[in-house]
N, C-alpha and C positions, 0 to 999 in steps of 0.2 A: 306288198304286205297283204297277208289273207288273214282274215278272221274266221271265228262262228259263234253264233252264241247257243245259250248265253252266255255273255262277257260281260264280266264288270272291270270296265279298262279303266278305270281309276285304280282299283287296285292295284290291277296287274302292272299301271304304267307306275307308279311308285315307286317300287324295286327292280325294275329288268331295263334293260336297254334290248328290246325287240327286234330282230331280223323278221319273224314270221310265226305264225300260231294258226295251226291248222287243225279242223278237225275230222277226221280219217274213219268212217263206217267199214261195216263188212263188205259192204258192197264196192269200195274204196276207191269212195265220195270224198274230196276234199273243197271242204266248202273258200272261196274267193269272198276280196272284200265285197264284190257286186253279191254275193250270195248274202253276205252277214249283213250290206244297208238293207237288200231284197226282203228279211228275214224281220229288220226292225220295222221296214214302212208296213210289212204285209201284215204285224202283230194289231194293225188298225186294217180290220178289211173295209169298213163303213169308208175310206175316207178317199176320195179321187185324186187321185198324182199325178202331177207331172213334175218328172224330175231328171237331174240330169249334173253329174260331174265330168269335167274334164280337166288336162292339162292347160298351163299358160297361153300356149302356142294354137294349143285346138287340134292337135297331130292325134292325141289319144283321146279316148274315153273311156273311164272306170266304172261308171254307172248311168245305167238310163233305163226310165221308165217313162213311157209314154213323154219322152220328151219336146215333141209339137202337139201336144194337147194344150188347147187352150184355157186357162181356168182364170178363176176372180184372183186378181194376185194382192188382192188387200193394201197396201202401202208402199210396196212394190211398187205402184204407179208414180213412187214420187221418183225413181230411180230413171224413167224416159221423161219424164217433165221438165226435170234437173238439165238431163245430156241434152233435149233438143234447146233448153233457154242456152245452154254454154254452145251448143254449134250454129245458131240463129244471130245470137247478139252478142258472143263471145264474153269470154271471163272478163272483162273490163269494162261493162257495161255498167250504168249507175242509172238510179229512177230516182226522176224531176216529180218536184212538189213546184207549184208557181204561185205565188202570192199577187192579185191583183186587187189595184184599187177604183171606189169610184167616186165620181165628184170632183175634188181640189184635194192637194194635199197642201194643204198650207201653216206653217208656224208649227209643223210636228203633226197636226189634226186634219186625220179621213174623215171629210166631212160628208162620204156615203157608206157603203159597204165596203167590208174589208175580207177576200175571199181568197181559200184556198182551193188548188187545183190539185186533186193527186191521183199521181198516174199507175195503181198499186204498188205502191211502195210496201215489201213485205215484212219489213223489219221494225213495223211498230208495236213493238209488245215485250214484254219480260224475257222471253227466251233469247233474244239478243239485248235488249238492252235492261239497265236497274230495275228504271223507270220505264215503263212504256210512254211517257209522255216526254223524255228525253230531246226525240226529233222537233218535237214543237216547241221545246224550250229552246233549242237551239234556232228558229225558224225567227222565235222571239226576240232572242237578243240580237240579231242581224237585223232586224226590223226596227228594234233599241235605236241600234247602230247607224240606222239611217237615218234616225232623227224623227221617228215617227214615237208621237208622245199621247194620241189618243185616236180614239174613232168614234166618230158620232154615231155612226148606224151599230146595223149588225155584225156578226162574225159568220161566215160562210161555208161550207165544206163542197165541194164539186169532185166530180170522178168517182173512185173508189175509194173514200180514206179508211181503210181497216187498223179501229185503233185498239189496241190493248184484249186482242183475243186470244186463246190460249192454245194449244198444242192440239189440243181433241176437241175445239170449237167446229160448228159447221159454217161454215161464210155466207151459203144459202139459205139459212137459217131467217134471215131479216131482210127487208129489200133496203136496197142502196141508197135512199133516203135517209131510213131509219141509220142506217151505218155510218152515213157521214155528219148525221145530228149527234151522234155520238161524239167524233172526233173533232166537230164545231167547238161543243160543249169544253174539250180538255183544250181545245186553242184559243180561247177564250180566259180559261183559269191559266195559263201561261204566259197570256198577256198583260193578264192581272198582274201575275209573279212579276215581270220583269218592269211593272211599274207603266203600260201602257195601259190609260183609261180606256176602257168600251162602255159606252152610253148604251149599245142596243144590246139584241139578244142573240143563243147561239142557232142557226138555222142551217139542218139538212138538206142541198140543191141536189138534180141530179142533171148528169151529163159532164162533156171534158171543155166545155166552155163555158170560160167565165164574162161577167160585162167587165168594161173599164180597163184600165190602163195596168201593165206587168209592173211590178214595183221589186221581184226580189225571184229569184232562182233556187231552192233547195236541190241537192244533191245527197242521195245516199251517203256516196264517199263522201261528202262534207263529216261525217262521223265514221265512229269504227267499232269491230270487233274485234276485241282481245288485240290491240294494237293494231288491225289490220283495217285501211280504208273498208266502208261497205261500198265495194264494186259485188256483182254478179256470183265471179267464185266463191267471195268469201261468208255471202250471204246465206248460201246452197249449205253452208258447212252446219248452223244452227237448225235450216229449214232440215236436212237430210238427217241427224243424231237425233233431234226430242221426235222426228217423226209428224212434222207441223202442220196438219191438216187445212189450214186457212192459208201460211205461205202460199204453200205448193198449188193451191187453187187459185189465188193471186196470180201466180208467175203465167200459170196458163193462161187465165182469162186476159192479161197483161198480154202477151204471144197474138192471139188473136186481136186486141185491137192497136197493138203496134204492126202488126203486119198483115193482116187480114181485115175481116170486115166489121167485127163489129168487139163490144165487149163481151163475149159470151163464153162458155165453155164450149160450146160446137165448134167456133169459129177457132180457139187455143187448140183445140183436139186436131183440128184440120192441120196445123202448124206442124205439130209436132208427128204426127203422122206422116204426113209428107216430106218432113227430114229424115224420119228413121227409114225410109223407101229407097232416100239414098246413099246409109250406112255399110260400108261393107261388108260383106257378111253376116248382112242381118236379112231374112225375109219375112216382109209384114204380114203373109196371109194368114187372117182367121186375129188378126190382133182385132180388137175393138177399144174403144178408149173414150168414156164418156165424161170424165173430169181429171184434174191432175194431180189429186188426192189420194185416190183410190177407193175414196169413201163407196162408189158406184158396186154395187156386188152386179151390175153387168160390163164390168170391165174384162177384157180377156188377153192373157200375155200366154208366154209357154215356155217352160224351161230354156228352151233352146237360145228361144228370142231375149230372154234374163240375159243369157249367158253371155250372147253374141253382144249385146248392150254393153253390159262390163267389160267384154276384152277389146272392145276398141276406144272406151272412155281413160282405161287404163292407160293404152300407148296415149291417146291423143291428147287427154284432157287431165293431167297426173294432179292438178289441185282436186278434182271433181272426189279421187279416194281418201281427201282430207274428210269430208262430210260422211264416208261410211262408218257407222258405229262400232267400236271394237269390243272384242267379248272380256270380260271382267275389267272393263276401262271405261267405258264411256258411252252415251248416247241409249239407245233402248234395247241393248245386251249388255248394260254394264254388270245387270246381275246372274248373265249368263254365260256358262264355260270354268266358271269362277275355279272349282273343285276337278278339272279336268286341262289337258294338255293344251286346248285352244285358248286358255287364257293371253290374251294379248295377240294372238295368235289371229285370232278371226274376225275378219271385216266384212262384214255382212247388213245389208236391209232388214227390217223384219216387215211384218207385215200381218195384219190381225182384225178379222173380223168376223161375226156370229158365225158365218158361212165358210171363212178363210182363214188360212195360216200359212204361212209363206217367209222363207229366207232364204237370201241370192247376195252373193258376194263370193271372198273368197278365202283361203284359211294358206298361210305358208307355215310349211315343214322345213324347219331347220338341219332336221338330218340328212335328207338330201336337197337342201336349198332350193326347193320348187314352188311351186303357188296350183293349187288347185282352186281353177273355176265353178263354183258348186248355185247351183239353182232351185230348191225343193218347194213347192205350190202343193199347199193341200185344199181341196173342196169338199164339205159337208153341209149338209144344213142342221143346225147345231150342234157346230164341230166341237167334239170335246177339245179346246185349246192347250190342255194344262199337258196330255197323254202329246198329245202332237206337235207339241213344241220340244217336248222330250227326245221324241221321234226324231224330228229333224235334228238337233245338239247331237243324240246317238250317232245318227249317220256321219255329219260332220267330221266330229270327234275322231274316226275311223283315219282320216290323213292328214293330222297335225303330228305333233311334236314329238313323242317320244316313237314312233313307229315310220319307218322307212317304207314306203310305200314298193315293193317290190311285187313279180307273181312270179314265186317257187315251181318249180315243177314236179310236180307228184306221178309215181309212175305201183302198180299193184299187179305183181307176180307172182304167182303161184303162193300167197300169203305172206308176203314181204313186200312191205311198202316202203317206198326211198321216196329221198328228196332232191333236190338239187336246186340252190338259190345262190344269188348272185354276193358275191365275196369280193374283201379285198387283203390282195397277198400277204402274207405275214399276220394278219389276225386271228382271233381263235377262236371258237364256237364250239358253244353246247346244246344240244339235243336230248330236250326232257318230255317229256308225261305222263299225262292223265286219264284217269278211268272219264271219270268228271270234272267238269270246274269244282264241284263243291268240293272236291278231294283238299286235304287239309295241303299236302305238301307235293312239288311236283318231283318225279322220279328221273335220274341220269341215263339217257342210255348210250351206252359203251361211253368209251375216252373224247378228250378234248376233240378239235378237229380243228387245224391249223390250215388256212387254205396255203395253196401254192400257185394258183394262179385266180383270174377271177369269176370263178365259180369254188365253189366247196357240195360235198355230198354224203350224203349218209344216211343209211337202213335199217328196219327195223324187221329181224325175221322172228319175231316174236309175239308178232303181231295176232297169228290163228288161234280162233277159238275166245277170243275178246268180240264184244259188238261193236267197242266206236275206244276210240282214245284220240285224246287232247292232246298235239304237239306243241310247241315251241322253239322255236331257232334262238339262242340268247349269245349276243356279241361279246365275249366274254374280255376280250383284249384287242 
C-alpha cells in the first residue's frame, strides 16, 4: 500500500476498500508509504526520531528512520521492566508480605510489636484493586483467623510497603520510611476494622528484617485481578494499560534486591540489562536504563531495540500482549485511533514526557492478516505533545485496517504512467483520479479491470501536460 499526502484517510477509508493510492509528479515521482510516514514525522522538523516498522517475522521493513538511535523513550521503559521481571522470575511468580510478631502471643494478644515485611508488593493501590487497602484487609482477617484478637505494642511497616499511590505518583518522591509510615498507618485501621485491638502506634522501619517470630505469609495470588490470581503476569496487565509509574519502579527495584545486590534502582537496572544481553535478537548497545519507569529523561532505548523487545515477548511470553493498551478500548489509547481504522486494532505502549513521546507496539491488518511491528520515539525539549502524538496515530494508521499494505509498481514512458499491483484472479478494479485531494470527486480512468492472474495493470496516457494527479486502485469486486 502507497500513500501521499496530504491524506485524510479517515475519509477516504469510509467509503473505498483501497488496493493503493499513489501520487504521481511530472517528474514521475510516485510517493511509497515510507515516503507518506517520511512526509508526516518530517511536517515536525524540531523533533529527533527514531523509528522504525516492520513485518511479524522481521524478514521486511517498511519504514525506518534512524532506527538504532538512541532516545528517552518515556514509558516505554516500562515495556523491558515487564519482559526482564517475566524472563527472570517467570509469569508465576507472586510477592510475599510476612507478618511477624514479638514477645508472646498469648490468649489472641501480641504483647510486643506486630510487623509487616513487604517485599514490593505492586498491586496496592486503586488501579488493581477498589480499595487500595484491600490486601491489608485481607492480611487482617487471616490474622482474625489465627486467633489473634489484639496487640499491645505497635503496628510496623518494614521493606518497601508502597500503599495507595497512584499511576503518575513518583516512588522516589519520599524515602522509605516515610512510605512504610504510610502503609503502617492503613494496617492499623484494618486491624481496627476486623475487630483486632492495637494499644500502640503506627510506625515506619526501614530494611527487609523484621525482630521476633513469623506468624503469617501473604501472597499476591492469595487475591486477584478481574478473577485472575495476582501472580507476576497478571499484575503486568494493570501496571502495563494505566501506564503505573510507581509499579513499574517497584518491580525493578524488587529485580535488584531479589537477585542482585541491594534495593536500588542501579542494582534492578543491572538485572534487567543483563537479561536483554541475552535476548535474541536484541543488541544492547548505546541502551541506558536508569529506573523502570521511564520517568529518567536519561534513559535511552532505539527503535530497533523496541522492536526487537516486542517480537520475542510476543512468541515467548503471549500473556505479557495482555497488558498492551488497545487503541479505542483500553488503557492509555483508549482515546486514541477512536475515529480511524486502528480502532481495536492497535496494541501499543505509549509513552509521554516534557522531552518525549513515544509508541511501540503493534497494529494487525485484517485485510491481509499480518501484524506490523511499529516503534516511533520522539525527542524534543518542549516537545509539542499534542502535534506528535498525531504524528505517530498518522503514521500508524498508514497499516491497519482498511488498506492492504502492498508496493505497486510504477513505471513513466515517454508520458504515460502505468501501474502494476498485486491481484487476485477473478476480482475487479478501478482506476481513478485526481488533480488534488481537495478535488470534490475522483475521476474513472478507462473500464473495470478484471485480473486474470495475480497481478492486474493499467495506464494512463493522459497523463502529459498535468503537474501531479492522485491515483487510487479501488477493489471493486
Amino acid at each position: 500500500m502507497v500513500y501521499s499526502g496530504p491524506l485524510n484517510v479517515r475519509t477516504l477509508c469510509a467509503y473505498t476498500a483501497v488496493a493503493a493510492l499513489l501520487l504521481v509528479s511530472l517528474a514521475g515521482h510516485a510517493q511509497t508509504i515510507a515516503d507518506r510516514v517520511d512526509a508526516i514525522l518530517s511536517a515536525l522538523p524540531g523533533n529527533t526520531w527514531s523509528a522504525l516498522v516492520e513485518n511479524d517475522s522481521g524478514t521486511a521493513t517498511y519504514y525506518e528512520r534512524n532506527p538504532d538511535t538512541g532516545l528517552a523513550p518515556a514509558s516505554n521503559t516500562k515495556l523491558f521492566t515487564t519482559a526482564a521481571a517475566f524472563g527472570l522470575l517467570g509469569i508465576n511468580y507472586t510477592f510475599e508480605t510476612r507478618v511477624y510478631y514479638e514477645g508472646e502471643l498469648t490468649n489472641g494478644t501480641v504483647t510486643g510489636n506486630l510487623s509487616l515485611v513487604c517485599e514490593h508488593d505492586p498491586t496496592w493501590n486503586t488501579t488493581v484493586f477498589r480499595s487500595a487497602r484491600a490486601p491489608l484487609e485481607h492480611i487482617a482477617a487471616q490474622l482474625k483467623a489465627l486467633g489473634v484478637t489484639s496487640v499491645a505494642s505497635n503496628v510496623q511497616c518494614y521493606g518497601v510497603c508502597a500503599y495507595n499511590f497512584s499511576a503518575t505518583s513518583f516512588l522516589a518522591a519520599s524515602s522509605t520510611e516515610s512510605k512504610n509510615a504510610v502503609a503502617a498507618i492503613a494496617f492499623r485501621s484494618a486491624l481496627l476494622a476486623k475487630g483486632i485491638v492495637v494499644s500502640g502506634s503506627a510506625v515506619g522501619q526501614t530494611g527487609f528484617t523484621a525482630p521476633g517470630t513469623l506468624l503469617y505469609t501473604h501472597h499476591s495470588s492469595d487475591l486477584s485481578y478481574e478473577g485472575r490470581p495476582l501472580r507476576l503476569g497478571v499484575a503486568c496487565i494493570p501496571l502495563l494499560k494505566v501506564s503505573h509509574n510507581v509499579m513499574a519502579d517497584l518491580l525493578c527495584r524488587h529485580l535488584g534486591w531479589k537477585l542482585g545486590s541491594d534495593d536500588s534502582y542501579a542494582a534492578g537496572t543491572v538485572q534487567v540489562l543483563t537479561w536483554l544481553s541475552q535476548m535474541p535478537g536484541l543488541h544492547t548497545n548505546g541502551m541506558v536504563m536508569n529506573d523502570g519507569s521511564g520517568l529518567s529523561r536519561g534513559n535511552r532505548f532505539s527503535a530497533r531495540q523496541c522492536i526487537a523487545l516486542i517480537r520475542y515477548m510476543l512468541g515467548a511470553f503471549p500473556v505479557w500482549d495482555e497488558g498492551l493498551p488497545i487503541g479505542c478500548v483500553d488503557g492509555t489509547i483508549r482515546r486514541r485511533f477512536c475515529d480511524m481504522d486502528g480502532a481495536k486494532e492497535v496494541h501499543a505502549k505509549t509513552g509521554s514526557l516534557r522531552t518525549s513521546i513515544a509508541l511501540s507496539g503493534y497494529v494487525h491488518n485484517p485485510r491481509d492478516d499480518q501484524r506490523y511491528l511499529f516503534s516511533l520515539l520522539a525527542n524534543r525539549t518542549n516537545i509539542d505533545q499534542t502535534a506528535t502524538r498525531q504524528a505517530i496515530d498518522d503514521a500508524v494508521i498508514l497499516f491497519s485496517g482498511s488498506f492492504r499494505v502492498v508496493q505497486p509498481q510504477v513505471t513513466w514512458i515517454g508520458g504515460t504512467v502505468g501501474f502494476t499491483w498485486p491481484a487476485t484472479p477473478g476480482h475487479s478494479y478501478r482506476v481513478q483520479f485526481k488533480r488534488t485531494l481537495s478535488d470534490p470527486d475522483w475521476q474513472t480512468l478507462g473500464s473495470e479491470i478484471t485480473a486474470t492472474s495475480t497481478t492486474a495493470t493499467s495506464t494512463d496516457a493522459s497523463f502529459g501536460g498535468v503537474p501531479q494527479r492522485f491515483y487510487r486502485i479501488w477493489l471493486v469486486r
